[in-house]
GUSEVEX-294618 format. One record per residue (C-alpha): residue number from 1; residue in three letters; x, y, z. Coordinates in nm, 3 decimals, always signed. Example, Ala and Ser with C-alpha at 12.3 -4.5 7.8 and 13.67 -1.06 7.14 Angstrom:
2
<num = 1 residuo = ala xx = +1.230 yy = -0.450 zz = +0.780>
<num = 2 residuo = ser xx = +1.367 yy = -0.106 zz = +0.714>
This chain:
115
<num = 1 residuo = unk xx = -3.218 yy = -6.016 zz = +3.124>
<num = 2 residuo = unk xx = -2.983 yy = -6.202 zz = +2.851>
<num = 3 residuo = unk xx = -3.128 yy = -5.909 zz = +2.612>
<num = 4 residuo = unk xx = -3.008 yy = -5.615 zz = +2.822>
<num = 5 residuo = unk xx = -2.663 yy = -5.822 zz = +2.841>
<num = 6 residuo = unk xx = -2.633 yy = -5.870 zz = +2.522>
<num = 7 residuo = unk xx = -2.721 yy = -5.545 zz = +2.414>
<num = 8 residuo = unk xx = -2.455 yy = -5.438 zz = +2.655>
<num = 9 residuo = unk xx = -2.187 yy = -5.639 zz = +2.525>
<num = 10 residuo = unk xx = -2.294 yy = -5.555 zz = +2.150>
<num = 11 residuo = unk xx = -2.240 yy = -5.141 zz = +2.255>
<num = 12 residuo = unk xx = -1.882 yy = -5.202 zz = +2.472>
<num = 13 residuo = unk xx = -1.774 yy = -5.389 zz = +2.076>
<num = 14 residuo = unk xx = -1.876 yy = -5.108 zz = +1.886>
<num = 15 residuo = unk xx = -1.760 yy = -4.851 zz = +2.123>
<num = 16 residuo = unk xx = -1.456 yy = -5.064 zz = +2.104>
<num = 17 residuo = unk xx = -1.417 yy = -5.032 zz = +1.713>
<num = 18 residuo = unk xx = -1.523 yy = -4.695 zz = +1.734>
<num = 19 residuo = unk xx = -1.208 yy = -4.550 zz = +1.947>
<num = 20 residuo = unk xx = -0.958 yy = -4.808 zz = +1.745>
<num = 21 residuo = unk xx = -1.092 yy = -4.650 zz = +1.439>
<num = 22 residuo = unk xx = -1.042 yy = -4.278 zz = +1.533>
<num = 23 residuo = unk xx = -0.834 yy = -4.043 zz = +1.365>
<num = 24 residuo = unk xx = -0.545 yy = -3.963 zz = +1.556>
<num = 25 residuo = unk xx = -0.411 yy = -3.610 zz = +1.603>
<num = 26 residuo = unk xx = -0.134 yy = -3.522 zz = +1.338>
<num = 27 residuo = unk xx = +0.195 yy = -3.442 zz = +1.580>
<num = 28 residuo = unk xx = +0.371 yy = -3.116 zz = +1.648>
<num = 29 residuo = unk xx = +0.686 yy = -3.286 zz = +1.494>
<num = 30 residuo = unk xx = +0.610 yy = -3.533 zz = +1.187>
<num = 31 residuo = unk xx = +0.993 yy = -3.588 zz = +1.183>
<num = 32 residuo = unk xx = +0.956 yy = -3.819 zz = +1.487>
<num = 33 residuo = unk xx = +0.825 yy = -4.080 zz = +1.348>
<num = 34 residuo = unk xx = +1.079 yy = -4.028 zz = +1.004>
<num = 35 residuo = unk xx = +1.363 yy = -4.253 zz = +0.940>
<num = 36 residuo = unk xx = +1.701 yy = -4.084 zz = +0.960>
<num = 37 residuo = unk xx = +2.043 yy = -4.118 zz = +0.840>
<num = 38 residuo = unk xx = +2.380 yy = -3.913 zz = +0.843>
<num = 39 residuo = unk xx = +2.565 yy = -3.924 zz = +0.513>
<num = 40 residuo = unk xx = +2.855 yy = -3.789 zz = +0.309>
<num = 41 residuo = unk xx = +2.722 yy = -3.682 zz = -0.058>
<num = 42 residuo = unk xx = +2.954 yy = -3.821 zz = -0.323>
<num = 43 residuo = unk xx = +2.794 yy = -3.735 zz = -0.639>
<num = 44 residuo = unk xx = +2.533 yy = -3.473 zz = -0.770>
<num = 45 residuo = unk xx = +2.304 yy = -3.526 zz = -1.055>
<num = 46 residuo = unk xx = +1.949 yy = -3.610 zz = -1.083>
<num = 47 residuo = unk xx = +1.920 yy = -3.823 zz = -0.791>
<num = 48 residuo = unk xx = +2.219 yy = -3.776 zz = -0.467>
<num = 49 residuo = unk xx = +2.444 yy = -4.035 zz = -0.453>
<num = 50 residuo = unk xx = +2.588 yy = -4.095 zz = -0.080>
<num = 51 residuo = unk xx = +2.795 yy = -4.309 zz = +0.216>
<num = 52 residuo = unk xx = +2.591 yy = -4.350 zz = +0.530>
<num = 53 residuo = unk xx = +2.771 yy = -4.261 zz = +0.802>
<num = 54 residuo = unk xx = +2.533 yy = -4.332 zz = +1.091>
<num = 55 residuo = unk xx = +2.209 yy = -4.471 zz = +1.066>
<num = 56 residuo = unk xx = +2.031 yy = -4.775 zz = +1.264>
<num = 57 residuo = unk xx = +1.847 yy = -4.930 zz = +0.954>
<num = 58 residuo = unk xx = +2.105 yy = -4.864 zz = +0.638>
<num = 59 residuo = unk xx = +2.457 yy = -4.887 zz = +0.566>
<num = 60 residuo = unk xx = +2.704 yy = -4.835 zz = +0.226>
<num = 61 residuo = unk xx = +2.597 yy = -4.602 zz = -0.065>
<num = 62 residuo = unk xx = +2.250 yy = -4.501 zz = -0.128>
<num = 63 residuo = unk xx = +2.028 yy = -4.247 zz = -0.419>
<num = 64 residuo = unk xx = +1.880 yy = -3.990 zz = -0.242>
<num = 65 residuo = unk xx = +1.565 yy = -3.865 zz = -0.534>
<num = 66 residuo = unk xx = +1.449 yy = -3.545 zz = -0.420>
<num = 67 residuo = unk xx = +1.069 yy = -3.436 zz = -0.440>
<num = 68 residuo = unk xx = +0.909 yy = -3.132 zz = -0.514>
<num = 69 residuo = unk xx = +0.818 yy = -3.149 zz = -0.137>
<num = 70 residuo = unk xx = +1.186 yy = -3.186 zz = -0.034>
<num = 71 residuo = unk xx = +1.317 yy = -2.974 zz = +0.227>
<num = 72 residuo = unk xx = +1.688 yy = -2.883 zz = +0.178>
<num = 73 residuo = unk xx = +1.836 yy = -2.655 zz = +0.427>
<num = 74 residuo = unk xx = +2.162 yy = -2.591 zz = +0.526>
<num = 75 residuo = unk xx = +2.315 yy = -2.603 zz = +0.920>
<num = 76 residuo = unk xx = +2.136 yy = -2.332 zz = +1.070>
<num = 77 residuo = unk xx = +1.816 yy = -2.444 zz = +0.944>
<num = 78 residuo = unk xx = +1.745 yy = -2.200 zz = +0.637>
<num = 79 residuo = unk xx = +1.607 yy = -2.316 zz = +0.329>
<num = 80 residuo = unk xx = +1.833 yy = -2.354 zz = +0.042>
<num = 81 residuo = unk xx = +1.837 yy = -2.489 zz = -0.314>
<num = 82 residuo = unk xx = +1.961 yy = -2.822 zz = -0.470>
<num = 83 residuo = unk xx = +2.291 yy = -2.637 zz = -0.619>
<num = 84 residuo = unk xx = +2.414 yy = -2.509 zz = -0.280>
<num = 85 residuo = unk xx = +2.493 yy = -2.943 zz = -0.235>
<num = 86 residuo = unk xx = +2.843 yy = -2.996 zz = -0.276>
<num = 87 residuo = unk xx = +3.011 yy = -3.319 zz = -0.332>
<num = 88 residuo = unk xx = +3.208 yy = -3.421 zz = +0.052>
<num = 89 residuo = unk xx = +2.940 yy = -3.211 zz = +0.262>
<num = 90 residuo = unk xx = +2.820 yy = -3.375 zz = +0.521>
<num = 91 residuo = unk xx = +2.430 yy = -3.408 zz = +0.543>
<num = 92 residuo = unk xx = +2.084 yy = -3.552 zz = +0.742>
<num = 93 residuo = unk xx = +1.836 yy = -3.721 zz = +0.517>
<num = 94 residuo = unk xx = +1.537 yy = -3.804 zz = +0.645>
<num = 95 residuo = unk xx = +1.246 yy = -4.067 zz = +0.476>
<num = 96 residuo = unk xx = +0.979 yy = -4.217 zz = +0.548>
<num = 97 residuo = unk xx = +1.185 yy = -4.556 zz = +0.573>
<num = 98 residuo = unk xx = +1.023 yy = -4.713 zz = +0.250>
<num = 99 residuo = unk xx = +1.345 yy = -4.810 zz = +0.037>
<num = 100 residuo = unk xx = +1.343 yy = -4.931 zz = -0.342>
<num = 101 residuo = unk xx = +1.555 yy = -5.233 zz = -0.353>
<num = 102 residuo = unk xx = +1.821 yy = -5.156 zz = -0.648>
<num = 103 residuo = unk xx = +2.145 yy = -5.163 zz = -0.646>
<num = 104 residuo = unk xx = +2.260 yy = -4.896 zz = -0.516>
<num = 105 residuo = unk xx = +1.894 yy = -4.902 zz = -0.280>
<num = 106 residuo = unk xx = +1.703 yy = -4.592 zz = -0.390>
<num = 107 residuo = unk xx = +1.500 yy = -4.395 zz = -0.088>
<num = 108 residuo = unk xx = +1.293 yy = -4.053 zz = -0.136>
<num = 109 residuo = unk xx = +1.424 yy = -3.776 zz = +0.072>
<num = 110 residuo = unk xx = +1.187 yy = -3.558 zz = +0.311>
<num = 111 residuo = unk xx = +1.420 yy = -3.343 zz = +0.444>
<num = 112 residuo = unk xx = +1.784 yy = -3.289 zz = +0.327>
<num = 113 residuo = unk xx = +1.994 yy = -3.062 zz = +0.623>
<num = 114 residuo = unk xx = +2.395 yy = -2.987 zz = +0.573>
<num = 115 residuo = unk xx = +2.537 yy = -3.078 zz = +0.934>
């Protein structure tokens, strides 16, 4: 009897490690779980300076690098380049929330949309 209980135990702790170990569906919308701000670009160059405007995590000026994964697009949602950034627009960055601690604090933009 303290076999088949055992045993029994030892299968609900694997099946337990099992389902905590499986691979979860990717989501319809990876931007859910993204970290998001609302900021006014002040300077162009190789990396975007800006002003947050509205975030819950950051605050003051951060660089914005951009990828070659990068999505810039403008209000309505169509893709557009780098150069069509102007210096005052108004934009949505969003990043994964990792953040290299500089001065200004550097982050790596996902998605870059004019609003």
């Amino acid at each position: 009897m303290k076999k088949i209980i055992a045993f029994l135990l030892l299968l609900s702790l694997v099946s337990l490690a099992a389902a905590a170990c499986e691979e979860k569906e990717p989501e319809e919308d990876p931007g859910e779980d993204r970290f998001v701000m609302t900021a006014t670009v002040l300077e162009l160059g190789e990396k975007i300076l800006v002003d947050v405007t509205a975030s819950e995590y950051a605050e003051g000026h951060y660089l914005v690098i951009l990828s070659d994964a990068t999505e810039i697009l403008d209000k309505d949602g169509n893709k557009i380049e780098k150069s069509d950034l102007a210096v005052d627009d108004n934009v949505k960055i969003w990043y994964s929330g990792q953040v290299m601690k500089s001065l200004p604090p550097q982050i790596i933009a996902l998605k870059i949309q004019k609003v």
